[in-house]
C-alpha positions as a Markdown table, in Angstrom:
| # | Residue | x | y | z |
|---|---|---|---|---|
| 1 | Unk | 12.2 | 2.0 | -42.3 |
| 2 | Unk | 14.9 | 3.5 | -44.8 |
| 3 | Unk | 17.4 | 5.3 | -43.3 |
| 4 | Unk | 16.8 | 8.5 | -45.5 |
| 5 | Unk | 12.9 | 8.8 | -43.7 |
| 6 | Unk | 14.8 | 8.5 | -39.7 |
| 7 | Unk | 17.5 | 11.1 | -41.7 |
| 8 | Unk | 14.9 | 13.9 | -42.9 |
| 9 | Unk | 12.4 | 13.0 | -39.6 |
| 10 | Unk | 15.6 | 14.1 | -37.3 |
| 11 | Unk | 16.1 | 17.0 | -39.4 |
| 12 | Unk | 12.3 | 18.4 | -38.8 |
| 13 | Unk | 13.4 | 17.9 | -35.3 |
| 14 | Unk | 15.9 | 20.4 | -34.8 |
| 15 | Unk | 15.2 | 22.5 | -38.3 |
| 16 | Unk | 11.1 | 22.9 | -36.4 |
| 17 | Unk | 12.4 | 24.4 | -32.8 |
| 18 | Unk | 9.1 | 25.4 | -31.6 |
| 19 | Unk | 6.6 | 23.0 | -33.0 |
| 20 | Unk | 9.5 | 20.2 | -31.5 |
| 21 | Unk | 9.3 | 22.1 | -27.8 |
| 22 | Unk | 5.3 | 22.4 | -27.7 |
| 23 | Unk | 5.3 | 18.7 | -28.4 |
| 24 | Unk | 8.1 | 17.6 | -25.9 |
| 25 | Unk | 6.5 | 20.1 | -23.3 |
| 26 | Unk | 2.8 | 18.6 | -23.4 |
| 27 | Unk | 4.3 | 14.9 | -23.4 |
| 28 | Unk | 6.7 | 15.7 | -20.8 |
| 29 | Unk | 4.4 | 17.4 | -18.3 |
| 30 | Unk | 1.6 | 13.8 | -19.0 |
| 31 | Unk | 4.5 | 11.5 | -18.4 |
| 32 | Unk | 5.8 | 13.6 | -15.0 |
| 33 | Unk | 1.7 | 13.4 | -14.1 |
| 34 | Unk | 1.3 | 9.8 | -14.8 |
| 35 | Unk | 4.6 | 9.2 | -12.6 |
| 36 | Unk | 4.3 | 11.8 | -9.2 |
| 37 | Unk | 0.8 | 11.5 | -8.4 |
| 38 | Unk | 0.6 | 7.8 | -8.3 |
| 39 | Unk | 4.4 | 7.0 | -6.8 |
| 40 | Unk | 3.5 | 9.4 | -4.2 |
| 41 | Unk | 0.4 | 7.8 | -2.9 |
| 42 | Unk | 1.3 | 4.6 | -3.6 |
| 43 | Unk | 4.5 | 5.1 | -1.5 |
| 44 | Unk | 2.3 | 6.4 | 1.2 |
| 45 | Unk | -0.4 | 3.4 | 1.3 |
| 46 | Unk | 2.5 | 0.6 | 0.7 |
| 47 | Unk | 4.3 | 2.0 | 3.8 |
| 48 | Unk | 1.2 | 2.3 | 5.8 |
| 49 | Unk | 0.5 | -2.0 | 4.8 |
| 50 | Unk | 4.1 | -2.9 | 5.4 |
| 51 | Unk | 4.3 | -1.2 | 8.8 |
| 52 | Unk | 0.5 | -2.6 | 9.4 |
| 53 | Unk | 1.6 | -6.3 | 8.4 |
| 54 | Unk | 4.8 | -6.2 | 9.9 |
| 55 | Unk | 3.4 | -5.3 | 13.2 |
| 56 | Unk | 0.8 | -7.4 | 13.5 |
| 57 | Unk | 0.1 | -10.9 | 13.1 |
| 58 | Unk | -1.1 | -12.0 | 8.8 |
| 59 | Unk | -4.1 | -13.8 | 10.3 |
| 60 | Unk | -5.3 | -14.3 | 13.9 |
| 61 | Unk | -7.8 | -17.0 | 15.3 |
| 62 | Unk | -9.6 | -15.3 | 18.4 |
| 63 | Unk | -11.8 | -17.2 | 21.0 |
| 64 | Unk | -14.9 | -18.4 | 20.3 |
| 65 | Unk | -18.3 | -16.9 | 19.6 |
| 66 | Unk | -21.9 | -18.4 | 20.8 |
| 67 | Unk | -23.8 | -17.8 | 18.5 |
| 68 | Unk | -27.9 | -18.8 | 17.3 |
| 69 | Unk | -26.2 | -20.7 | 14.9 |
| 70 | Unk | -23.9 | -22.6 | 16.7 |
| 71 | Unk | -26.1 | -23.1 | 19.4 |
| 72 | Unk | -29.5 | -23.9 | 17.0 |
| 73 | Unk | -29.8 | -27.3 | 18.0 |
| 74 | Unk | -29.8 | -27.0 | 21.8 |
| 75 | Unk | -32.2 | -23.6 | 21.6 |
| 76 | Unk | -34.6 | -25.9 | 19.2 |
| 77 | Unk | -34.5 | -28.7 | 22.1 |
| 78 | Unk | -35.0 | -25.9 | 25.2 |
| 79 | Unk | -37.0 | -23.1 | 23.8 |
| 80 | Unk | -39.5 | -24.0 | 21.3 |
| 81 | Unk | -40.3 | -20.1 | 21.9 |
| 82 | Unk | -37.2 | -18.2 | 21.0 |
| 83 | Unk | -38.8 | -14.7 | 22.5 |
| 84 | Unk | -37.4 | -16.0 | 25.9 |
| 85 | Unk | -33.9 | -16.2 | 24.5 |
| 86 | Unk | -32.0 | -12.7 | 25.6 |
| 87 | Unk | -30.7 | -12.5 | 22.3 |
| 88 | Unk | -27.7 | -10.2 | 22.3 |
| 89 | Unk | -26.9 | -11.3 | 25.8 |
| 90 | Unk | -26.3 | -15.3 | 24.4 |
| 91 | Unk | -24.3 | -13.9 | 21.2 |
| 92 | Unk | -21.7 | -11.9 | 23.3 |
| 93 | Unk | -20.7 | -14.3 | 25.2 |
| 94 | Unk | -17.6 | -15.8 | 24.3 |
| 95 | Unk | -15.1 | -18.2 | 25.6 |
| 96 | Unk | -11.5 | -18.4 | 25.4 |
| 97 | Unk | -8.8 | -20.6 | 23.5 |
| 98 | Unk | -8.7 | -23.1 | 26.6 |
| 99 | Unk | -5.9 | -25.6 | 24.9 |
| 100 | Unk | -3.7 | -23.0 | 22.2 |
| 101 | Unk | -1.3 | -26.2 | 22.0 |
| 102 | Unk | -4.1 | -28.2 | 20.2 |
| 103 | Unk | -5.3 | -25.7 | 18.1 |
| 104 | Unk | -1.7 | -25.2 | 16.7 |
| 105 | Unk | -1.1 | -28.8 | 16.6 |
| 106 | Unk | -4.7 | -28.9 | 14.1 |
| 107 | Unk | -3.9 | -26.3 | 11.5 |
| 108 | Unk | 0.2 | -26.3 | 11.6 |
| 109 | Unk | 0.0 | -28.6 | 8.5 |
| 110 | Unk | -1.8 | -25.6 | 6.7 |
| 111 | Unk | 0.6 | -25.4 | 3.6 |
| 112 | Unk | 1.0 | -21.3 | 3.8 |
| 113 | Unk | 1.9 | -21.3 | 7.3 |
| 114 | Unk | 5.0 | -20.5 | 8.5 |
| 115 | Unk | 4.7 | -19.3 | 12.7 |
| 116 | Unk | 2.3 | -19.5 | 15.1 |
| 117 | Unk | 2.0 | -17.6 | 18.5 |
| 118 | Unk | -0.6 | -18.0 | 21.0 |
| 119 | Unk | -1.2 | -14.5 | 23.1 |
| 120 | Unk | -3.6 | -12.7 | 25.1 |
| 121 | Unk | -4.8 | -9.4 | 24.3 |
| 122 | Unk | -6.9 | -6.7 | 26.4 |
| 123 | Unk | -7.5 | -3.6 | 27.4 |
| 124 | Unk | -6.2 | -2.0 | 30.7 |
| 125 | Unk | -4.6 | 0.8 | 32.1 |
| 126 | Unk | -0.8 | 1.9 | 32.5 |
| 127 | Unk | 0.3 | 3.5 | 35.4 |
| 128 | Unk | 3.7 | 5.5 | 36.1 |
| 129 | Unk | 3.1 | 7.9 | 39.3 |
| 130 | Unk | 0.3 | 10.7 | 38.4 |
| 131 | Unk | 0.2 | 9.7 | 34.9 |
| 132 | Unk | -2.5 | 7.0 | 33.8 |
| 133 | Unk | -3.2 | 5.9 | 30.1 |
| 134 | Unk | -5.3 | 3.3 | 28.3 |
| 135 | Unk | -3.2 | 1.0 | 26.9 |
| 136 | Unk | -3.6 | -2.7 | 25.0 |
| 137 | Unk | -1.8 | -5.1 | 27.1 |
| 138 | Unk | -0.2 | -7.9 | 25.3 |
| 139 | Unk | 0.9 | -10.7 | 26.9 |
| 140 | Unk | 2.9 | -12.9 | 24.2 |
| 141 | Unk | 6.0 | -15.9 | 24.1 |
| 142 | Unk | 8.4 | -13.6 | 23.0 |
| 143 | Unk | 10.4 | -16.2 | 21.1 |
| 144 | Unk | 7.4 | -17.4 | 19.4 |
| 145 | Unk | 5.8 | -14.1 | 18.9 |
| 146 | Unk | 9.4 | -12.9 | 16.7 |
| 147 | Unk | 8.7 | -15.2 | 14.3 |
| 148 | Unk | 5.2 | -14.0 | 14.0 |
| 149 | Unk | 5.9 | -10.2 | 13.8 |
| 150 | Unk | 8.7 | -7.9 | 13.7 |
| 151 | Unk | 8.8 | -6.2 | 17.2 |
| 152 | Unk | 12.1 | -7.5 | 17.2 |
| 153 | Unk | 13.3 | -5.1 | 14.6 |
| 154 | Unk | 11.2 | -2.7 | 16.2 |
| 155 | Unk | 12.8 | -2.3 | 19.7 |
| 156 | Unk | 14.8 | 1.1 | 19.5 |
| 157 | Unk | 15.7 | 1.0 | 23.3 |
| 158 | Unk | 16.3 | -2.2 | 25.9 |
| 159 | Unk | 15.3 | -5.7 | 24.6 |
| 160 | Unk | 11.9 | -8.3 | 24.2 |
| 161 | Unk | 13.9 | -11.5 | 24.3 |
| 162 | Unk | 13.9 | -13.1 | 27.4 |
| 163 | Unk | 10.8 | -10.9 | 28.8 |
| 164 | Unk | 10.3 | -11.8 | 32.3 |
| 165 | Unk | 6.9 | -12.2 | 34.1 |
| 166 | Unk | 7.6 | -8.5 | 36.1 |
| 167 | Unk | 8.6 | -7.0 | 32.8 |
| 168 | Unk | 6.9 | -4.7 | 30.1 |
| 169 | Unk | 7.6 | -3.2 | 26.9 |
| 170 | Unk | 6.7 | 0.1 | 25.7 |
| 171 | Unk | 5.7 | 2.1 | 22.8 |
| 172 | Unk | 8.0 | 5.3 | 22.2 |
| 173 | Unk | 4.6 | 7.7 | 22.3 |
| 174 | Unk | 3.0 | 6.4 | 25.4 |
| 175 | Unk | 7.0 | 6.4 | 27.0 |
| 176 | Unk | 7.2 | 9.8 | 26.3 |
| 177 | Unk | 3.6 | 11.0 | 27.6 |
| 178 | Unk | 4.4 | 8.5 | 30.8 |
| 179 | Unk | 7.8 | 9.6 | 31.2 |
| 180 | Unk | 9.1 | 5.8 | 31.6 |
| 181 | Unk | 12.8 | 4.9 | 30.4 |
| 182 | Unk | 14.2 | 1.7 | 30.5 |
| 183 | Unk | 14.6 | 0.8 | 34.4 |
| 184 | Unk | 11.7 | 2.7 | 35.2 |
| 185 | Unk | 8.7 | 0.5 | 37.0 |
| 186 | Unk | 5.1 | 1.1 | 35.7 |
| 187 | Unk | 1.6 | -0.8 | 37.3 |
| 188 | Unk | -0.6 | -2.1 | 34.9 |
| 189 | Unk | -4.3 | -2.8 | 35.7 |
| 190 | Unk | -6.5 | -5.0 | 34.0 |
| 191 | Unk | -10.7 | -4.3 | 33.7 |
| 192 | Unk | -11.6 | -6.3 | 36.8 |
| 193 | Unk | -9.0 | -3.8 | 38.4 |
| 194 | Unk | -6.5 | -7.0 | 38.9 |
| 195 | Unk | -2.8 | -5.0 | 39.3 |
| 196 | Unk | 0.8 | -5.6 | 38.5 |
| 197 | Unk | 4.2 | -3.7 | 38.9 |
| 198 | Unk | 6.2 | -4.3 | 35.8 |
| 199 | Unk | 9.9 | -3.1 | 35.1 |
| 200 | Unk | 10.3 | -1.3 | 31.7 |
| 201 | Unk | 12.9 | -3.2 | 29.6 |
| 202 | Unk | 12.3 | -2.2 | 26.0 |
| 203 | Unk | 11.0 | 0.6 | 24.1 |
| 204 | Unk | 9.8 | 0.1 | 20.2 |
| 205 | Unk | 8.9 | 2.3 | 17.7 |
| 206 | Unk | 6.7 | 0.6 | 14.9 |
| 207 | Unk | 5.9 | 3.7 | 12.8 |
| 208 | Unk | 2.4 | 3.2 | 13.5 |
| 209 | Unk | 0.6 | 6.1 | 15.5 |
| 210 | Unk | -1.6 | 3.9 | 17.4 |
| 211 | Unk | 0.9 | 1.2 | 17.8 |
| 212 | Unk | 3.5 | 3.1 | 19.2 |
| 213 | Unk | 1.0 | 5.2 | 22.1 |
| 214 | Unk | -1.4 | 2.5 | 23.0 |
| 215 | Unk | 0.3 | -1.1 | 22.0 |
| 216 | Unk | 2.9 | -2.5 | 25.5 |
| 217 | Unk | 4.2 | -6.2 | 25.9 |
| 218 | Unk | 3.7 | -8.6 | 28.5 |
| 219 | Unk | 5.1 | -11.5 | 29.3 |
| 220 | Unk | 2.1 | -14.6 | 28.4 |
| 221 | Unk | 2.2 | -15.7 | 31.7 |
| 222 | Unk | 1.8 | -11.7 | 33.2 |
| 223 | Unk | -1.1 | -11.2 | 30.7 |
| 224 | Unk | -2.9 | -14.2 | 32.2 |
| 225 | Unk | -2.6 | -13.1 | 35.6 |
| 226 | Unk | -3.8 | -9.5 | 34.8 |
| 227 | Unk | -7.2 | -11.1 | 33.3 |
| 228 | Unk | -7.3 | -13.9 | 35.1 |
| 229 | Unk | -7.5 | -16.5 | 32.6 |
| 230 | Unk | -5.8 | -19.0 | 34.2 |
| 231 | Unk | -3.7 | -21.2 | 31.4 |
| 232 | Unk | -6.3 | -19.9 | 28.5 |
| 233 | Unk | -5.0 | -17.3 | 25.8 |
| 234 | Unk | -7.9 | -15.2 | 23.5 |
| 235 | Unk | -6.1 | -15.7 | 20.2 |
| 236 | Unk | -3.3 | -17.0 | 18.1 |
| 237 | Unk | -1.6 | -15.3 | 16.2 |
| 238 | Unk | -0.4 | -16.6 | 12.9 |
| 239 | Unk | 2.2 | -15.6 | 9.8 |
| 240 | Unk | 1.8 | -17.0 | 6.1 |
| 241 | Unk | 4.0 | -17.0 | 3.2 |
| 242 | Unk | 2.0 | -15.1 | 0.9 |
| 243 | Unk | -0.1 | -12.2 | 2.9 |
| 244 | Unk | -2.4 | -11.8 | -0.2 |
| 245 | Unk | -3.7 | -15.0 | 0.5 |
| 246 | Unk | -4.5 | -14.1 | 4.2 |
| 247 | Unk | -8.3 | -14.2 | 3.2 |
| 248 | Unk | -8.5 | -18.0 | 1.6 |
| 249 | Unk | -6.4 | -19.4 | 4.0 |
| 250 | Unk | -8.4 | -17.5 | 7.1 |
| 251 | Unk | -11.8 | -18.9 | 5.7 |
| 252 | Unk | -10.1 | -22.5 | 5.7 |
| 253 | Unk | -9.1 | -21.8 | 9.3 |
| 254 | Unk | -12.6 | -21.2 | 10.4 |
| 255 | Unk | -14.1 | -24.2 | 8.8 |
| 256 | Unk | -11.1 | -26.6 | 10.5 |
| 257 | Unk | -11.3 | -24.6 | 13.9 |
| 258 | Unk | -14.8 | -23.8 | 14.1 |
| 259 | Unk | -12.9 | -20.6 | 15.5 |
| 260 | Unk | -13.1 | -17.0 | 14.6 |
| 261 | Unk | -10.5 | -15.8 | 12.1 |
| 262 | Unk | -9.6 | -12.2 | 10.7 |
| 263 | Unk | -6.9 | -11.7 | 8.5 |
| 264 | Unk | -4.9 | -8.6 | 8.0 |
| 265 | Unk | -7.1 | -7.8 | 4.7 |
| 266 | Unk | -10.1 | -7.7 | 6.9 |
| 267 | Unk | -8.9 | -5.5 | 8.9 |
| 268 | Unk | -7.3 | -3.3 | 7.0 |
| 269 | Unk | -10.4 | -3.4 | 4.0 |
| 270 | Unk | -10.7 | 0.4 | 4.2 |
| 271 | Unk | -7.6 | 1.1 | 3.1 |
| 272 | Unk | -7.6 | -1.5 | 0.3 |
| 273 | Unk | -10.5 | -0.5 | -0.8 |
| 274 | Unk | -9.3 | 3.4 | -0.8 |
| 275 | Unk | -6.3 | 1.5 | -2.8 |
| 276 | Unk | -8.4 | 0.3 | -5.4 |
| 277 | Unk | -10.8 | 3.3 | -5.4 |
| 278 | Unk | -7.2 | 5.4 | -5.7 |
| 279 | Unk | -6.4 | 3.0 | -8.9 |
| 280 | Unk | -9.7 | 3.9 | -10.9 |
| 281 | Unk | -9.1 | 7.2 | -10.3 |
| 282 | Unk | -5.9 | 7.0 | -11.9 |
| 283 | Unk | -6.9 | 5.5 | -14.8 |
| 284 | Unk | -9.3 | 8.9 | -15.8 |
| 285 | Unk | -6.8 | 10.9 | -15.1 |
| 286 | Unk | -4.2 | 9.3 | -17.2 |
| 287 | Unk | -7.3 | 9.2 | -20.2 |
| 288 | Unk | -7.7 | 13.0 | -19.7 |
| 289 | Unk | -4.1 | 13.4 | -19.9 |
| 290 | Unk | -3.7 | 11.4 | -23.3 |
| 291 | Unk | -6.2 | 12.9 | -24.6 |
| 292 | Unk | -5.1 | 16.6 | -24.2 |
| 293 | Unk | -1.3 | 15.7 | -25.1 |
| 294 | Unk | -2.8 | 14.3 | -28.1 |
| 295 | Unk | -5.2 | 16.7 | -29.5 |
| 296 | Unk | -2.7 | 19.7 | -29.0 |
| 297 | Unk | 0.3 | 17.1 | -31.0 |
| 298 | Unk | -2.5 | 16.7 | -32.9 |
| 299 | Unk | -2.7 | 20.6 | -33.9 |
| 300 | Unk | 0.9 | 21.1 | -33.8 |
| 301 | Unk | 1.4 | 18.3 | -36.4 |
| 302 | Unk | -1.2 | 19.8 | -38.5 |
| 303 | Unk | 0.4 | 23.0 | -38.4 |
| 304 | Unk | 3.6 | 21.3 | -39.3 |
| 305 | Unk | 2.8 | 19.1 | -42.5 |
| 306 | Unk | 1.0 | 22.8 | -43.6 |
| 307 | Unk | 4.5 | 24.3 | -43.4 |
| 308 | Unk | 5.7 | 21.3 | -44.8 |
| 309 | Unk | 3.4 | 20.4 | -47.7 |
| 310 | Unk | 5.9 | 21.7 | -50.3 |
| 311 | Unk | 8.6 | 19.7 | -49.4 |
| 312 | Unk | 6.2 | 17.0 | -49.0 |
| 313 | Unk | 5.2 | 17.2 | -52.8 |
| 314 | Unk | 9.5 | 17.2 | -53.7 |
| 315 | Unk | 9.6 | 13.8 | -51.7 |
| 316 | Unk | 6.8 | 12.4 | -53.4 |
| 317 | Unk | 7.9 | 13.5 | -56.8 |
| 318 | Unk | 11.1 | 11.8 | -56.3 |
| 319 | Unk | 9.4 | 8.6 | -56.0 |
| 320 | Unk | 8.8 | 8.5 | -51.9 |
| 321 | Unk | 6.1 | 6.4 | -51.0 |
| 322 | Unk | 2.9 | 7.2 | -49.5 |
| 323 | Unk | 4.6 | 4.8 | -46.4 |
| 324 | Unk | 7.1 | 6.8 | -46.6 |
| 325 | Unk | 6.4 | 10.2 | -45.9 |
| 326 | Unk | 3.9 | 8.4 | -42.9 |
| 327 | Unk | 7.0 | 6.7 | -41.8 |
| 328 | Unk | 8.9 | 10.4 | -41.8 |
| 329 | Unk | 6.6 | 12.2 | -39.5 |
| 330 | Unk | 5.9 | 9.4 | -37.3 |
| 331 | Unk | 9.4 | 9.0 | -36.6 |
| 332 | Unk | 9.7 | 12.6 | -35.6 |
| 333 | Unk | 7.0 | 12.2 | -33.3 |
| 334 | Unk | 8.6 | 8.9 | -31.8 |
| 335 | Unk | 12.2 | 10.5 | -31.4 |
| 336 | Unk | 10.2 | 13.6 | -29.6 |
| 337 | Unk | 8.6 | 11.4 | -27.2 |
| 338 | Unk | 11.6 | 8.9 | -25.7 |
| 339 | Unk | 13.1 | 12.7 | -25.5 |
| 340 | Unk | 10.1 | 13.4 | -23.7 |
| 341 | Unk | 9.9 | 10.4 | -21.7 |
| 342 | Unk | 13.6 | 11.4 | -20.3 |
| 343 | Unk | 12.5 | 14.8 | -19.6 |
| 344 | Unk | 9.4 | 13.4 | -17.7 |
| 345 | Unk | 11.3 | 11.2 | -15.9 |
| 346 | Unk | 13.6 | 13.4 | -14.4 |
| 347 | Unk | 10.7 | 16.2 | -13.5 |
| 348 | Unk | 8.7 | 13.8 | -11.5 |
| 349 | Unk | 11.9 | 13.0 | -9.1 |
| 350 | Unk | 12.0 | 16.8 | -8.9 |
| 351 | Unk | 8.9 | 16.7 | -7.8 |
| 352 | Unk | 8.8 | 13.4 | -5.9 |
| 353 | Unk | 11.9 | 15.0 | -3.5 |
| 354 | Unk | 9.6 | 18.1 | -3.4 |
| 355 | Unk | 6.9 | 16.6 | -1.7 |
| 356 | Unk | 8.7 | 14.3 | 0.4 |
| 357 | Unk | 10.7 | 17.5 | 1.9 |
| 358 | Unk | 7.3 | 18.9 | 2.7 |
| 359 | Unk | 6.3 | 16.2 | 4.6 |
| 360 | Unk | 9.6 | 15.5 | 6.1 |
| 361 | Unk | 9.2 | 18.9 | 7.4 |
| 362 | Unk | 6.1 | 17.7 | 8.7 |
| 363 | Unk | 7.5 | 14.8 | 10.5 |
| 364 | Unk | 4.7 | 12.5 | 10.6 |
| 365 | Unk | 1.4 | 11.8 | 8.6 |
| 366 | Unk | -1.9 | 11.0 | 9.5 |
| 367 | Unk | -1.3 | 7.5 | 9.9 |
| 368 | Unk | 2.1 | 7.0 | 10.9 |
| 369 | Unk | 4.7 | 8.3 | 13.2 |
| 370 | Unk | 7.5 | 7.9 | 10.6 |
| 371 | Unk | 8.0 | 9.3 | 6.9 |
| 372 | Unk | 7.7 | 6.7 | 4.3 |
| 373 | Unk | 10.2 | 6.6 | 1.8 |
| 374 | Unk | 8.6 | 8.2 | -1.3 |
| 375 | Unk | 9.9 | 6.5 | -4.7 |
| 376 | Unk | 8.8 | 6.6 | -8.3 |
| 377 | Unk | 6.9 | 3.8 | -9.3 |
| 378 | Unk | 8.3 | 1.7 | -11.5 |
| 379 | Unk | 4.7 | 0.6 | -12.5 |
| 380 | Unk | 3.9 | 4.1 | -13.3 |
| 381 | Unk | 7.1 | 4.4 | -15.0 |
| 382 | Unk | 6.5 | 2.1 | -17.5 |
| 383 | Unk | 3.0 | 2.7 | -18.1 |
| 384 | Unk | 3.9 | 6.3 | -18.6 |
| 385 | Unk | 6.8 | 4.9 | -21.7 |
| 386 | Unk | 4.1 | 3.6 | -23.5 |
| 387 | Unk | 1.8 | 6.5 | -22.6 |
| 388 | Unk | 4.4 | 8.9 | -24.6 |
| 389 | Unk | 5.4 | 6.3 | -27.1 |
| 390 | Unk | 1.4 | 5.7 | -27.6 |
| 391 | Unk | 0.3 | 9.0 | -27.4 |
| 392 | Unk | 2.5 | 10.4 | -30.3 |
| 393 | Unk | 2.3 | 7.8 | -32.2 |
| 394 | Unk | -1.7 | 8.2 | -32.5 |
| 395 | Unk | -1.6 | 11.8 | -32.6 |
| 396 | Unk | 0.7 | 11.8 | -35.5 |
| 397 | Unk | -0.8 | 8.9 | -37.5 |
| 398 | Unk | -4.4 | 11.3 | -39.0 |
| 399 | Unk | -1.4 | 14.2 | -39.7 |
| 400 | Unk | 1.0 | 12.0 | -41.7 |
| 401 | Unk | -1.9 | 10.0 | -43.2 |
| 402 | Unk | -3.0 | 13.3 | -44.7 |
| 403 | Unk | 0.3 | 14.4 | -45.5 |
| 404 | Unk | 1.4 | 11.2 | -47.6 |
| 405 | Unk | -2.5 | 12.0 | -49.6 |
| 406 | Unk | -1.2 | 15.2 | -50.5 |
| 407 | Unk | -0.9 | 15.7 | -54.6 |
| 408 | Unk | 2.9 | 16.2 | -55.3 |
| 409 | Unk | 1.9 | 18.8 | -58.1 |
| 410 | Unk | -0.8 | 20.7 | -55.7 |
| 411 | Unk | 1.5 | 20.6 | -52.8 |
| 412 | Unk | 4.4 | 22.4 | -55.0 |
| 413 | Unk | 2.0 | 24.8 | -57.0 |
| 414 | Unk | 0.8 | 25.6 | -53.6 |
């Protein structure tokens, strides 16, 4: 590009006011679009897995299924007629992880593993004078469980190390509705109505609704005792280095354990899939948006090299090159847009600190008890620099095309 063409393209910039604004405006408003809506959901689901993966174990081997299946050899041997077989009575029952130690010792070689922790986990009831809620008892190895999950970080009040067998942690929602502090004693009952009296020590706050009002800690050994399982736990629970890889390194846990094994993924699929479904929806909305910014730079460009086509023929006529007068009106557009892009920018954080004051307002969201931290996307961002950079570039390219055709002596006569 000669300098003259960037010279006489920043000219049209400031010497066409108005056509410059409506250009700036529409590109400005698609790359503020293309930026908010995206940052702020995305901000909202990756809080929602951080807190969910953070709080729970990656992957977790639970106790054993009987299953047809697992049991087809024996049933083949026993019951040629399988209509005495009480079918859904022989696939629930289950047994438990009777030797956790060996189970570790079996899949710690798995190269993305980095913890183990064996715990048991069941429902029961808390109990702290008149009031009585449902809660999922936990009983875990706090030392090992750490290094599995962050409840660590999550303990607001007291302490998880060193949890003793007549101790229990709380979650700050089911403290508050139980009216339990630290020092306070609760009971806890298991389903075969087996009954404890713990001493609160710690309260946590994970963020997660359901965590935080139906989720209390145990000591391993006081789990056991509540559900009488003797020295057996129900599952193990398991971090990796690379949580996107939960799902291949769960389905090689089954087929080494003969166990069964959920990862986070799993679990959470719903809101991966409403991730996904999120992304798609995205993507039409940023086409619609391109394509209205660039059929109305399209008309305003148009409406320009008409206003234009006499100086236009003077260029030509003075030896510029059909190239030339594209290169002038395309660099116009380009100098518009990274204006554009700034102004964009800048409108989405507006926007971005609007809606997280409305929620902060709110205090909580559906999921979680906590406000995530809502940030632009630096994905979004740069998708929505090419966007402009893209979008005005193609709007402008028919317009200057048509522009350097023009016929020097028509385009002054007219």
């Amino acid at each position: 590009m000669k300098f003259y063409e960037l010279f006489i393209a920043l000219r049209y910039v400031t010497s066409n006011l108005k056509q410059s604004v409506i250009i700036t405006v529409a590109i400005s408003i698609g790359v503020a679009l293309i930026i908010w809506i995206p940052s702020i959901n995305l901000s909202f689901f990756d809080d929602l897995i951080d807190k969910s993966v953070a709080s729970t174990p990656n992957i977790t081997i639970t106790k054993e299924l009987d299953t047809f299946k697992s049991n087809a050899p024996t049933f083949d041997l026993f019951f040629a007629d399988r209509r005495l077989l009480l079918k859904n009575q022989v696939q629930s029952r289950k047994r438990n992880i009777k030797s956790y130690k060996e189970v570790i010792d079996q899949v710690k070689n798995v190269e993305q593993i980095e913890a183990m922790a064996p715990f048991v986990n069941e429902q029961g009831f808390v109990i702290k004078g008149a009031e009585e809620r449902g809660a999922q008892i936990r009983g875990i190895i706090p030392e090992l469980e750490t290094k599995v999950t962050d409840i660590e970080n999550d303990i607001i009040r007291g302490r998880i190390k060193g949890l003793g067998v007549n101790d229990i942690v709380l979650g700050i929602t089911l403290a508050d509705k139980l009216n339990a502090d630290i020092g306070d004693r609760v009971t806890i009952t298991g389903p075969r109505g087996t009954s404890k009296n713990l001493k609160v020590v710690g309260i946590f706050s994970t963020g997660l609704r359901a965590n935080d009002e139906f989720q209390v800690y145990v000591a391993l050994k006081s789990g056991q005792q509540i559900f009488e399982l003797g020295n057996d736990v129900n599952s193990i629970g398991i971090k990796i280095k690379d949580i996107y890889k939960a799902n291949d390194v769960a389905q090689a846990l089954r087929k080494m354990t003969g166990l069964d094994v959920d990862s986070w993924m799993e679990e959470n699929k719903q809101i991966l899939d409403q991730i996904n479904r999120f992304k798609l929806i995205i993507v039409f909305i940023n086409f619609l948006i391109i394509f209205s910014a660039a059929s109305s730079i399209t008309s305003v460009f148009l409406m320009l090299i008409a206003s234009k086509a006499k100086e236009i023929g003077i260029l030509k006529s003075m030896g510029a090159k059909n190239h030339s007068v594209m290169a002038v009106f395309v660099s116009q557009a380009v100098s518009l847009s990274l204006i554009a892009y700034v102004i964009g920018l800048c409108f989405a954080k507006l926007l971005i600190a609007w809606y997280a004051g409305i929620i902060e307002s709110a205090g909580e969201t559906l999921f979680t008890s906590e406000v995530p931290e809502f940030k632009i996307s630096i994905q979004y961002a740069v998708l929505a620099f090419f966007y402009s950079i893209f979008t005005t570039i193609l709007a402008s390219i028919i317009p200057s095309y048509q522009a350097a055709k023009l016929n020097p002596v028509e385009a002054i006569n007219g």
